[in-house]
C-alpha positions, 0 to 999 in steps of 0.5 A: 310572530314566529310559527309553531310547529305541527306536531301531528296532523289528523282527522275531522268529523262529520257535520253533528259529529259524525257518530251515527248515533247523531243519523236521527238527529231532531231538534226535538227532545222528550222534554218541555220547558215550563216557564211560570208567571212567577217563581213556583211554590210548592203547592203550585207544582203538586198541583200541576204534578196531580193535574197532569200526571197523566202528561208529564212528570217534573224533571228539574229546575232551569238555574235562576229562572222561572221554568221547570222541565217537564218529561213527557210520558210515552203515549203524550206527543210534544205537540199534546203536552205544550197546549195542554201545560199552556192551560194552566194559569200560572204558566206563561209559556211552554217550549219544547227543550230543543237540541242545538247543533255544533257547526262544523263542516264535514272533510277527511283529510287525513294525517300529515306532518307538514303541508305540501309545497305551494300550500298555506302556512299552517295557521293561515287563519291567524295572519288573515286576521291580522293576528300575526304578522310577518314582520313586527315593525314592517307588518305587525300583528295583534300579538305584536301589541299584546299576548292577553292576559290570564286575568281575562276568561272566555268560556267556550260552551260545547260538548266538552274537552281534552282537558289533558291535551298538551297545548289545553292542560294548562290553559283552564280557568275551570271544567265546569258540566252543565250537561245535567240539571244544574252546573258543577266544577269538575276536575278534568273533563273528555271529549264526547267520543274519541272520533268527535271532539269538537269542543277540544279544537274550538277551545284551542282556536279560542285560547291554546297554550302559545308561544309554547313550542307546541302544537298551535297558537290560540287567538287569546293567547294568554287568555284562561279558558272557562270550559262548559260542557252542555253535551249529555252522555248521547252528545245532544246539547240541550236548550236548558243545557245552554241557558245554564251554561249562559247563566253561570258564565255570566255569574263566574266571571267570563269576559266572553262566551263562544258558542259554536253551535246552533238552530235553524229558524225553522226549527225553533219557535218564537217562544224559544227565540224569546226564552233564548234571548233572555238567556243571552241577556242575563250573560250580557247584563253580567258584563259578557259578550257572547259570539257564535257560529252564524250557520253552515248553510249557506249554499245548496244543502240538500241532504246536509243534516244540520240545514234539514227542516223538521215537520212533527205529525201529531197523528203519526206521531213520527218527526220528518224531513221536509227540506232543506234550508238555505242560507237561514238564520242560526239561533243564537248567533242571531240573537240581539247582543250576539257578535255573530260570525260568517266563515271565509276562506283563506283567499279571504272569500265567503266560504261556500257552506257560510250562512251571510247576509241577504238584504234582498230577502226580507226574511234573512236580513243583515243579521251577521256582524262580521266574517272570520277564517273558517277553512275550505277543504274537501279532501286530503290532497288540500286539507291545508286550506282548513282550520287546525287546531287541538283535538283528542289525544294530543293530535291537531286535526284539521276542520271548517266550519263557522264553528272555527271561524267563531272562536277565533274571534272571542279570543280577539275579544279577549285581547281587548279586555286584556288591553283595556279591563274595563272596557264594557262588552257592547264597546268591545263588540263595536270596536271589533265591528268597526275595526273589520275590514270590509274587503274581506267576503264583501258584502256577505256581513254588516262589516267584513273580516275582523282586523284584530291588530286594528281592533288592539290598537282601537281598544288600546286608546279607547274611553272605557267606562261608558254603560253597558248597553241594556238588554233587550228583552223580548215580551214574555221572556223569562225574567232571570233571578239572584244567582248561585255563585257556590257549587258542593263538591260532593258525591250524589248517592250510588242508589239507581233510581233515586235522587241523585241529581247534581244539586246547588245549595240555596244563598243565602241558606235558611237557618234552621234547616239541617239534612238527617243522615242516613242513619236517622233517615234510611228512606229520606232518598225515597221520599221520607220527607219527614223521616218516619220511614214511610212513605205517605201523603204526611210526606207531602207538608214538611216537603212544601214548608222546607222547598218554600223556606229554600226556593221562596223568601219570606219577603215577597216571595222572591227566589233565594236559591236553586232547587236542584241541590246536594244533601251533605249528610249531617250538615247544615250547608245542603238540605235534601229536599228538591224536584226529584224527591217532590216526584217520588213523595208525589207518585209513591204517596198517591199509588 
């Protein structure tokens, strides 16, 4: 494989980007996730709306599931609100919406055209995994065997994108947000901030434009890249963020999704893992395989941000730090039907900072699949010995982190399926374990640094067809619903403060309900359910009828859409009535 030329080199970003908007950083939101027993009518989110009012106000819908987000008002701790929602007989359980990190290790290396003599090749990381090779007969790598395929996606879910990069522009299959209440098609995206744009070099890991003479080469190759942003307008990458991104990659076509990103153990509880996994699961019942970051602490952290454990005080009310984990588990990397990933070096050892297995502990386990190249460097004079990839503004920065390591391996994924199309998502996990070799950070995963060039091979003689493995879903784990597959491209109303949330038209529609326009219904974006231009309790009934004719089926209640959606004046393909209108009828009415 023949090297691609840097064309600048430039600098990386504090671990959680780096900002100092992240120095406050919590796992913690002012939000909960409610998850009922069954899907929610309206009569049963008035009745909780007038119940806990007091607590909590109704925020939006988690796609395709049972929960609804909650946030609590000032004088409620999170603590308060989760024992108090937990009460209400419909509801199963309640979760904080935690924030995910993204899992990049800290260095400034600085700017360089070309390394210094006596370091690395540039792209070290793709020949340790066998990705290229020296020589095609005599020492081939995976390219040798195949450039991947377009037809093959891998959605990269983070903070967003350069999606005007040089060596990204056009590699997209879609920029898709998730950073709102619901998933929308975009026509270009940016990085979270000019200084921090993680997403941009972990898509470039996974799928850059190669063999281009440009830039870098990506592990996929000629893989397309589905882009979804879960980053809100802070940088925060919230869990109902995540489970609709999950959701929607599942339900577009994505063949594999990376997630570099994650929460220590200690910072998430049971019901979150529970209500995590079932998110994955739904991505792998619909044929995908999920990889992630396996976690940046695996050595002595103290005083690193991202391995901080969090306590919250319920009578000060006041979030701390009360230490510092080392060598936890990361969730979702240590989800079930999770290809979780260490990190090494470019010596092929673990690297310092990578969470890895410890079966002596009971409590970590051997829980990390397999290692890839994640990079080592502290400074400047060796930032060769780091991962590059894209970054803002048509640069290449160096980075390290399990968040590097993790990317590259869903683009060998990808390869797989481009080999074999119909190989199922747990053979192409298990080909990749197989297949690693077990010199590589010895010890540290169940299996050692991915071989992709004997992961091709494998996949290329492999037996598709065989079952997708089953899900495992834990107890008390929401149970996912009929998907929406159409997305509105319309404009929200430029009015502050009214309903503007990005919406998705129930499929399939129900007949006979049509949105007024303006015109007819100056107030409907305040709550004039019925368009008699006041808003009053009578508000309340053609509410409940038209939310319950979208969001329930007259067959057995079953759920045939999502409730967050546009109203396209005068049209019949959108209605206007959803979560945000029920709280504005609900508050305006009862004053």
């Amino acid at each position: 494989m023949r090297k691609i030329p840097v064309i600048l080199i430039a600098i990386i970003f504090f671990l959680l980007s780096g900002k100092e908007i992240f120095a406050a950083y919590t796992p913690y939101t002012n939000e909960v996730i409610v998850y009922f027993k069954n899907q929610p009518n309206a009569s049963m989110l008035s009745a909780m709306g007038t119940e806990q009012e007091n607590i909590v106000t109704l925020s939006h819908a988690v796609s395709d599931t049972n929960a609804m987000v909650y946030t609590i008002k000032a004088d409620t701790t999170v603590p308060e609100a989760i024992s108090q929602l937990k009460q209400d007989p419909n509801v199963e359980t309640v979760i904080p919406n935690y924030r995910f990190q993204k899992l990049t290790m800290p260095n400034d290396p600085g700017i360089a055209d070309t390394p210094a003599a006596g370091k690395p090749r540039k792209q070290w990381n793709m020949y340790q995994l066998k990705l290229a090779g020296t020589d095609s007969v005599n020492d081939p790598g995976g390219w040798d065997l195949t450039s991947g395929s377009s037809d093959v996606v891998v959605a990269v879910i983070d903070d967003g994108v350069n999606s005007s990069h040089e060596d990204l522009s056009g590699k997209f299959h879609s920029l898709v947000d998730c950073s709102g209440t619901s998933c929308l098609t975009v026509n270009s995206m940016s990085p979270f901030s000019p200084t921090d744009d993680h997403g941009s070099h972990v898509a470039g890991l996974a799928a850059a434009a190669t063999n281009n003479g440009k830039g870098i080469a990506g592990a996929g190759y000629n893989s397309k890249i589905m882009m979804i942003k879960v980053a809100g307008s802070d940088g925060s990458m919230t869990f109902d963020a995540v489970v609709n991104a999950l959701h929607y990659a599942g339900d577009h076509g994505a063949r594999v999704i990376n997630m570099s990103f994650g929460i220590l153990e200690e910072n998430i509880d049971t019901d979150g893992k529970n209500e995590l996994q079932a998110g994955v699961n739904y991505a792998w019942g619909k044929g995908a395989l999920p990889v992630a970051a396996a976690g940046n602490c695996g050595s002595n952290t103290q005083g690193v941000e991202a391995c901080a454990k969090y306590f919250y005080n319920p009578v000060t009310r006041q979030i701390t730090i009360i230490g510092y984990a080392t060598n936890s588990k990361f969730y979702p990397a240590a989800s079930q039907n999770v290809l979780s990933v260490a990190a090494t070096k470019e010596d092929g050892s673990l690297a310092p900072y990578s969470e890895h297995n410890d079966g002596s502990n009971s409590a970590i386990g051997n829980w990390i699949s397999v290692a890839a190249p994640g990079g080592d460097c502290i400074s400047e004079q060796d930032m060769e010995y780091c991962v590059l990839s894209t970054y803002g503004n048509n640069q290449y920065h160096y980075m390290s982190g399990t968040s590097m390591a993790s990317p590259q391996v869903a683009g060998v994924a990808a390869l797989l399926f481009a080999v074999k199309s119909d190989l199922t998502n747990s053979q192409a996990k298990q080909i990749i374990e197989d297949t690693a070799n077990s010199s590589i950070a010895a010890g540290a995963t169940n299996k050692g640094g991915v071989n992709a060039l004997s992961a091709v091979r494998t996949a290329q003689g492999a037996t598709p067809g065989a079952p997708t493995a089953t899900p495992t879903v834990p107890a008390g784990a929401a149970t996912a619903t009929p998907t929406v597959t159409s997305v509105p491209t319309v404009t929200p109303y430029p009015t502050s403060g009214q309903a503007v949330l990005p919406r998705q038209p129930p499929s399939p529609y129900p007949t006979g309900v049509i949105c007024p326009s303006l015109t007819s219904c100056p107030r409907k974006i305040e709550g004039d359910a019925n368009c008699d231009g006041q808003i009053t309790l009578e508000d309340i009934t053609p509410w409940a009828a038209n939310y319950d004719k979208i969001v329930i089926s007259a067959q057995g209640g079953a759920p045939v859409g999502n409730p967050n959606f546009y109203c396209l004046e005068g049209e019949r393909v959108t209605h206007f009535i959803d979560m945000l209108d029920f709280e504005v009828v609900r508050r305006n009415a009862l004053q």
